[in-house]
N, C-alpha and C positions, 0 to 999 in steps of 0.2 A: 955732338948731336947730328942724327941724321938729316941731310937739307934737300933730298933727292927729288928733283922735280919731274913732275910727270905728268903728262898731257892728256886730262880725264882720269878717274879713277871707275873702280866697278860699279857697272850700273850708269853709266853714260859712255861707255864704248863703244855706244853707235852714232856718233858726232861724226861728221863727213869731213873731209876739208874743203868741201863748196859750202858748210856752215861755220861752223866755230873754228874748226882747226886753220886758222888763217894765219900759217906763222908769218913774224913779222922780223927779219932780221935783224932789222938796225932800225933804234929808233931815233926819227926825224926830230926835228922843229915842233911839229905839228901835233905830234904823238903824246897821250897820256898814260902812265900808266897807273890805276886804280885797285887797290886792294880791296874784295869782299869776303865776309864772312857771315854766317847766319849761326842762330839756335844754340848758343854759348849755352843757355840754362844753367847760369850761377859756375859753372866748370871753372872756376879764378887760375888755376895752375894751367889749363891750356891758352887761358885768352892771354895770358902773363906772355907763356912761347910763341904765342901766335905773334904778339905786338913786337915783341923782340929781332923775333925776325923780319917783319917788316921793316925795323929800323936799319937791316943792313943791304935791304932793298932800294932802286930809286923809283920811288914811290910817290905818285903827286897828291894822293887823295887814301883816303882809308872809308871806308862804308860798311856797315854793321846793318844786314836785313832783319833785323829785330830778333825777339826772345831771347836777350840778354839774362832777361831776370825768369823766376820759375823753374820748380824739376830739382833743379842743385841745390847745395848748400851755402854757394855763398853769392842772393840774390843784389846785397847793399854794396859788396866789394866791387862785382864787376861792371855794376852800372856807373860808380865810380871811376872804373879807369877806365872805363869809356868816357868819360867827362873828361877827365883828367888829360887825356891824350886827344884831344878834342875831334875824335870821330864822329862821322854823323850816323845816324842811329833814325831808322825808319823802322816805325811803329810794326812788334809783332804782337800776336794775340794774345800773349801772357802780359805785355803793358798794358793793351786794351782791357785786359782784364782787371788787371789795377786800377786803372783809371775812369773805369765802369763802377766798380767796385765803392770809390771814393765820390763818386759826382753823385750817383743814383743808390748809395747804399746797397747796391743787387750784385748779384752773381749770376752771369748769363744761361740760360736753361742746361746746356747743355755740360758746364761743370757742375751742377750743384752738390755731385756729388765728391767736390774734390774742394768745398766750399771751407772745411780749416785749412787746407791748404796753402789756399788763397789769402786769405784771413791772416797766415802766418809770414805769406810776404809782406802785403800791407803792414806789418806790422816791424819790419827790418828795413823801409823806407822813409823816408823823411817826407819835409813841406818842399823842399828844393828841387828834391827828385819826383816830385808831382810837376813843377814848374818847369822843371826840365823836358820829361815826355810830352807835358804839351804841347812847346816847340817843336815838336820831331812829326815829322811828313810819313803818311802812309806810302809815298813813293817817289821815285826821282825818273827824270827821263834825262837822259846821255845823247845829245845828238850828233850824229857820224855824218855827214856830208848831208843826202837823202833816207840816210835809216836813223829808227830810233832806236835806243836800247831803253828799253822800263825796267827798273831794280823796284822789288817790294818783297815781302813779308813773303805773301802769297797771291795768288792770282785772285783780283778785285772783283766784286761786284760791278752789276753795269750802273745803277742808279747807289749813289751811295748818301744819299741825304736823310737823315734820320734814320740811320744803319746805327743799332747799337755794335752790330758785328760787322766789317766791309769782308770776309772773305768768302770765297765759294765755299760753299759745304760738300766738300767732293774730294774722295779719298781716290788720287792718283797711284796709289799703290797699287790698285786693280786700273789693269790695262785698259778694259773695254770703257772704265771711267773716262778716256782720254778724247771719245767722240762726245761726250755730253755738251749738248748746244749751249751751256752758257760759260764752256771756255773760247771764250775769243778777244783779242786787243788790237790795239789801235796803233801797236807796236811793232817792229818786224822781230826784235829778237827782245825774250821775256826771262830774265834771269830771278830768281826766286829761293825761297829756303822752305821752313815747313817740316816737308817731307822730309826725315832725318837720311835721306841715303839718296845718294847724286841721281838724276833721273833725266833724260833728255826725248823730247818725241818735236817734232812739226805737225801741224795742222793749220788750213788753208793759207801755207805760204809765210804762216810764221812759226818760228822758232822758239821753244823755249825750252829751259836746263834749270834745271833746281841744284843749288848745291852744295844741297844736304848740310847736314849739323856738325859744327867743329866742336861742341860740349856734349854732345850727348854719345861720347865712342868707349868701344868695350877692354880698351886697351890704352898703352902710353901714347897713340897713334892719332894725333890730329894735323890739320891744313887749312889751308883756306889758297883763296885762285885769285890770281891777277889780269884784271883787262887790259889787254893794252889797246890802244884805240886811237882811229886818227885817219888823214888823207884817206878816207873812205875804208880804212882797212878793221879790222877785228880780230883778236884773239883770246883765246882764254888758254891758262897755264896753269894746274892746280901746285902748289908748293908742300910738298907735306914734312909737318914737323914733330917732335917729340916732346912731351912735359913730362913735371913730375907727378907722375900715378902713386906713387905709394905715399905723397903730400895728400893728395885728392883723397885715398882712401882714408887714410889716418882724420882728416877735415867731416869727412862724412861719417865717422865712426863714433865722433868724439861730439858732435853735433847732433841736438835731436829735434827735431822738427816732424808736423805732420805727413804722414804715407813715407815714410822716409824709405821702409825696408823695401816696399813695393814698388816705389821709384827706382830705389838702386837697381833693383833686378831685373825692371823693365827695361831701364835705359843706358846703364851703365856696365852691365858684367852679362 
């Protein structure tokens, strides 16, 4: 298997090393270092490679920025070994969506039209696994000396009380999206998922990197990145690793669930 680490992938090539690129030679006493990964969607044969390899990492912490479940075929398994390997697991919009789903019998406006879909997760989950995402935090903050790091789903709303939805509605895919006045935090550097393709900009002095989906890729080609963090210092390290794709496609072949064909094609090939 190929284990070839590399420092950003495309689409965040414009990290400076007065930001993220803060390599850290040796780690200290003081130093942690943190595995994340975002937007697994049911992908069970990468998050399998992904955890594997962490295991041959020293690794103090693992963190999962949500969308575990949805998109893929196999939403029950992987929310499973994420339990199972006790990662923590902060809430993305497809649990939100389950668990919107189950409290309020609704489907938020803006899926309705992917509403058996939804339907057909709820239905490959349990009582446990409601119990479970409850527990799970829309965010974590990481404190480095005087800086914060904020890990989420996506970039938050400002007032989030009676939010059935907390995230901005704002497709960063389009650039000129990146001045819209209700991206701002309380953070200095904003690490996030979502967006399925790595994406790094600053605005007003802080920092933030998406990055991107380790289940939703077109090939046997996934990763996920390492912080390592401490005595003031910061870095980010992407790891990229390889599963088994023709397990994935055979799982999805042999599976039949709602939008399937149209899922595939969107997110997968």
């Amino acid at each position: 298997m190929e284990n070839a680490r590399k420092q950003y992938r495309d689409g965040c090539k414009t990290c400076t090393n007065e930001v993220f690129n803060r390599k850290i030679k040796k780690k200290g006493e003081n130093m942690k270092r943190i595995a994340i990964f975002s937007d697994i969607h049911g992908n069970l044969q990468a998050l399998q490679s992904i955890l594997k390899d962490i295991d041959n990492e020293k690794i103090d912490k693992t963190i999962c920025l949500g969308d575990v479940i949805g998109i893929g075929p196999n939403p029950k398994e992987t929310l499973q070994l994420i339990k199972k390997n006790n990662i923590e697991l902060l809430l993305g919009n497809h649990e939100i969506y389950f668990l919107n789903q189950l409290k309020n019998n609704e489907i938020l406006e803006a899926e309705l039209n992917h509403i058996e879909h939804h339907k057909w997760i709820s239905s490959q989950l349990e009582n446990e696994d409601m119990k479970f995402l409850k527990k799970c935090s829309l965010y974590k903050i990481i404190k480095n000396g005087k800086k914060n790091i904020k890990l989420s789903h996506f970039l938050l709303k400002d007032n989030l009380k009676n939010e059935k939805y907390p995230f901005l509605e704002v497709d960063l895919r389009k650039k000129e999206n990146i001045n819209d006045s209700r991206i701002k935090s309380d953070a200095d550097y904003n690490l996030f998922g979502h967006i399925h393709k790595k994406q790094f900009f600053e605005k007003d002095n802080k920092f933030y990197y998406c990055i991107g989906s380790s289940g939703c890729v077109k090939d046997n080609n996934t990763y996920y990145d390492i912080i390592t963090v401490g005595d003031n210092k910061f870095s980010i390290d992407t790891k990229n690793v390889q599963f088994d794709r023709k397990k994935f496609n055979e799982i999805i072949k042999e599976k039949d669930y709602p939008e399937k064909n149209e899922i595939y094609n969107k997110f997968f090939c």
